[in-house]
Biotite code that builds the C-alpha atoms (Angstrom):
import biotite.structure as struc

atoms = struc.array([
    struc.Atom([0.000, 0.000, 0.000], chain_id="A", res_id=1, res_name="UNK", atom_name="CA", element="C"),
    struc.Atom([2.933, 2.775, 0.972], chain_id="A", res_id=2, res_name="UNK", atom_name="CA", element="C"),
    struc.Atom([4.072, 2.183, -2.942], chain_id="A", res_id=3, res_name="UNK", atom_name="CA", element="C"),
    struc.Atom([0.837, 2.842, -4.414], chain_id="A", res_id=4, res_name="UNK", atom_name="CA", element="C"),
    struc.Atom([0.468, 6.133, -1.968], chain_id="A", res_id=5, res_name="UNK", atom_name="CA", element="C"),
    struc.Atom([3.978, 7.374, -2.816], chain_id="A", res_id=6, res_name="UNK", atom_name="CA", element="C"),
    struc.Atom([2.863, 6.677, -6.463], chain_id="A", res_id=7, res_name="UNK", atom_name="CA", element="C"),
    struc.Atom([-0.415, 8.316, -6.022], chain_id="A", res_id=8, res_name="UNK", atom_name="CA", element="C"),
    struc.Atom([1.080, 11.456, -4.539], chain_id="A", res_id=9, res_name="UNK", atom_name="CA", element="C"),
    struc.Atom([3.248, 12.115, -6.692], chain_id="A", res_id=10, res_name="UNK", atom_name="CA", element="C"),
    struc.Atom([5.305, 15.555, -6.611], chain_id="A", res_id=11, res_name="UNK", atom_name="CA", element="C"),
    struc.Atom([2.331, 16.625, -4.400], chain_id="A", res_id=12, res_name="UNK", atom_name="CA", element="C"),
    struc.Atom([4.225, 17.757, -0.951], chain_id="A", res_id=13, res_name="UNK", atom_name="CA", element="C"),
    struc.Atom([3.257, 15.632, 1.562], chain_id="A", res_id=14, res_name="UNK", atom_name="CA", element="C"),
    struc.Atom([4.296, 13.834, 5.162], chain_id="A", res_id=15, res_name="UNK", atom_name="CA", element="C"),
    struc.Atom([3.569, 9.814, 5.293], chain_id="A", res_id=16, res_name="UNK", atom_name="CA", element="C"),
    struc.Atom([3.517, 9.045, 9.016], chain_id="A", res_id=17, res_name="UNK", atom_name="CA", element="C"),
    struc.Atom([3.445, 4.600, 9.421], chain_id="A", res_id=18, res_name="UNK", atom_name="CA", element="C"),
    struc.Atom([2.402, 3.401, 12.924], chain_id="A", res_id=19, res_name="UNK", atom_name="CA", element="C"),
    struc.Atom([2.222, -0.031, 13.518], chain_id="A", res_id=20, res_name="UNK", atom_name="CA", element="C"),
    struc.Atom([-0.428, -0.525, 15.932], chain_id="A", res_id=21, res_name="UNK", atom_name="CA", element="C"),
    struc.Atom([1.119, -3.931, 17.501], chain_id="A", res_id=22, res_name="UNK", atom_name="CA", element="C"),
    struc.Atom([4.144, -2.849, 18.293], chain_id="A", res_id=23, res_name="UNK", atom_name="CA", element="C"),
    struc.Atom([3.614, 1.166, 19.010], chain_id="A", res_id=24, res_name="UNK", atom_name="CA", element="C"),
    struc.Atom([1.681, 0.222, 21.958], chain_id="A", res_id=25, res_name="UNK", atom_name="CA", element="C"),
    struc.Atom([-0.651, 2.323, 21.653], chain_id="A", res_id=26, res_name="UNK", atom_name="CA", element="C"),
    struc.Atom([-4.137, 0.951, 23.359], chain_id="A", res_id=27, res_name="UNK", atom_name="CA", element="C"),
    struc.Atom([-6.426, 3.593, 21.793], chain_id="A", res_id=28, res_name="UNK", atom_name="CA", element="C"),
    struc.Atom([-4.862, 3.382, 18.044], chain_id="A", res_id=29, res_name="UNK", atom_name="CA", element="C"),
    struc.Atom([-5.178, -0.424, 18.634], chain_id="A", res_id=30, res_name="UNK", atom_name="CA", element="C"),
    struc.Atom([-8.961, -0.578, 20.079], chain_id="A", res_id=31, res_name="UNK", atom_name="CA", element="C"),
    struc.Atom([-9.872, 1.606, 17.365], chain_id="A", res_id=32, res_name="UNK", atom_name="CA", element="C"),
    struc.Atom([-8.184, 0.233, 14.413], chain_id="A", res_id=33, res_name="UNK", atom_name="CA", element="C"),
    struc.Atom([-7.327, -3.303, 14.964], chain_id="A", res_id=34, res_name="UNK", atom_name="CA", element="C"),
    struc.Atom([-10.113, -5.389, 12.850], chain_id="A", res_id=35, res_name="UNK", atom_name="CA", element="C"),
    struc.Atom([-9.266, -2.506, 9.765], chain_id="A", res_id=36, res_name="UNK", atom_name="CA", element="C"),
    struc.Atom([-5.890, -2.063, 9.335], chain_id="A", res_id=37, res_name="UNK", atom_name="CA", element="C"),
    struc.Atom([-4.316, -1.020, 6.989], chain_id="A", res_id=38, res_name="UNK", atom_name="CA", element="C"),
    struc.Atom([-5.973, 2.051, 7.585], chain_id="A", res_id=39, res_name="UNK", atom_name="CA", element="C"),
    struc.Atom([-5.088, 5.181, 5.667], chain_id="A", res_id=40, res_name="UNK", atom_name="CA", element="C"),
    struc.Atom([-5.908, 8.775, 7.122], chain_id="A", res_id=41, res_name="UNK", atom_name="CA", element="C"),
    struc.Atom([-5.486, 12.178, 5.679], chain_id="A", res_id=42, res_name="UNK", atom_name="CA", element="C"),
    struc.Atom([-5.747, 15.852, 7.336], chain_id="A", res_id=43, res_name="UNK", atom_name="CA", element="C"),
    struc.Atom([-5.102, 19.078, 5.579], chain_id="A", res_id=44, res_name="UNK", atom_name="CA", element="C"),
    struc.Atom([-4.412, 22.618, 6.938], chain_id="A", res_id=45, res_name="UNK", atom_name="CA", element="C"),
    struc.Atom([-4.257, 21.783, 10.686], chain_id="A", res_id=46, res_name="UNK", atom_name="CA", element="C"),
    struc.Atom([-7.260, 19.871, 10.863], chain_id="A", res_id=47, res_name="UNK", atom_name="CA", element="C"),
    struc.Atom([-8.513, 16.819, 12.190], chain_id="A", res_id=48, res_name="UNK", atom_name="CA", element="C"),
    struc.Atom([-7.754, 13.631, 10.045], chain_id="A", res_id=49, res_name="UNK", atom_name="CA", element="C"),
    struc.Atom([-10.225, 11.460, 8.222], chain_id="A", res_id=50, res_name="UNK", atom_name="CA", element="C"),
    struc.Atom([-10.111, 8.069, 7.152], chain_id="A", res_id=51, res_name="UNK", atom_name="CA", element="C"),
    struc.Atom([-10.268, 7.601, 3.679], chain_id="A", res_id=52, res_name="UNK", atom_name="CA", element="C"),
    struc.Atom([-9.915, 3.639, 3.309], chain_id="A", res_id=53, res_name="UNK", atom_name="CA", element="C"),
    struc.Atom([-9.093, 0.684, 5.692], chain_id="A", res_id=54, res_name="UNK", atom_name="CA", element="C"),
    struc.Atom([-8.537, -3.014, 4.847], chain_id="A", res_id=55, res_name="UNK", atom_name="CA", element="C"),
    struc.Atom([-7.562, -1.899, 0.874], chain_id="A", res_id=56, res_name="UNK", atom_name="CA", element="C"),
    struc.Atom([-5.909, 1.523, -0.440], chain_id="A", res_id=57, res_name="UNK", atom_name="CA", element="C"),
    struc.Atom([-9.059, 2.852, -1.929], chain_id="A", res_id=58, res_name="UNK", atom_name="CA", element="C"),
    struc.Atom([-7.271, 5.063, -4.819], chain_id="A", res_id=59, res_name="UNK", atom_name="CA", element="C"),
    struc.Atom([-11.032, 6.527, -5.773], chain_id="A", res_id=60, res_name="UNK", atom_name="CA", element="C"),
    struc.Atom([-11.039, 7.478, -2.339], chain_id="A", res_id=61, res_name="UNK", atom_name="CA", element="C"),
    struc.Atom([-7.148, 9.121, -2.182], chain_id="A", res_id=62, res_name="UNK", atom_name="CA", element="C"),
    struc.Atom([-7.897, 11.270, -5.449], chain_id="A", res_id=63, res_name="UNK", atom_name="CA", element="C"),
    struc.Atom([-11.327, 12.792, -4.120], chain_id="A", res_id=64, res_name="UNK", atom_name="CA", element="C"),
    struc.Atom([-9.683, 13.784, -0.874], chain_id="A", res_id=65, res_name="UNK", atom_name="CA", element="C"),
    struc.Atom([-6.525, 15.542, -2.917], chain_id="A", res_id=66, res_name="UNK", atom_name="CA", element="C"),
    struc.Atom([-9.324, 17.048, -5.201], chain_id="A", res_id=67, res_name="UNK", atom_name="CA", element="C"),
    struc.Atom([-10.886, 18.859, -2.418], chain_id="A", res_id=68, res_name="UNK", atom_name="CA", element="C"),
    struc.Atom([-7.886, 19.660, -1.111], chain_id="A", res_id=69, res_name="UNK", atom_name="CA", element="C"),
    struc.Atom([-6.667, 21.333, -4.279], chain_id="A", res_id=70, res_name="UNK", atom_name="CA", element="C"),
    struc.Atom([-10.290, 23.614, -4.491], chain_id="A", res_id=71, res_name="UNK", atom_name="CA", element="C"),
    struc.Atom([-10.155, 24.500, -1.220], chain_id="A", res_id=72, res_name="UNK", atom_name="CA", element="C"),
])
């Protein structure tokens, strides 16, 4: 999935932050996440982050969320 984002991105500037739920630690990351990982979510301008896809990278889903970023 991280190829297909980096590919997907492109030359579009942008921070990819992997956590590994199992072995962060992290009880709230896991109890929310567990059952749907991978999970991919995306924030813009300061603000709180969405999930765009979990189990499969949803590429449909990637490309509507840069979209709106780019006529906001």
């Amino acid at each position: 999935m991280f190829e297909q984002l980096q590919a997907a991105l492109g030359d579009i500037v942008h921070t990819i932050e992997v956590i590994d739920i199992d072995l962060d630690g992290n009880e709230e990351l896991l109890a929310r996440y567990d059952e749907l990982v991978p999970v991919l979510l995306a924030s813009r301008d300061g603000k709180s982050s969405q999930q765009l896809c979990h189990y499969f990278f949803d590429l449909a889903s990637l490309h509507a969320f840069l979209e709106q970023s780019r006529d906001a």
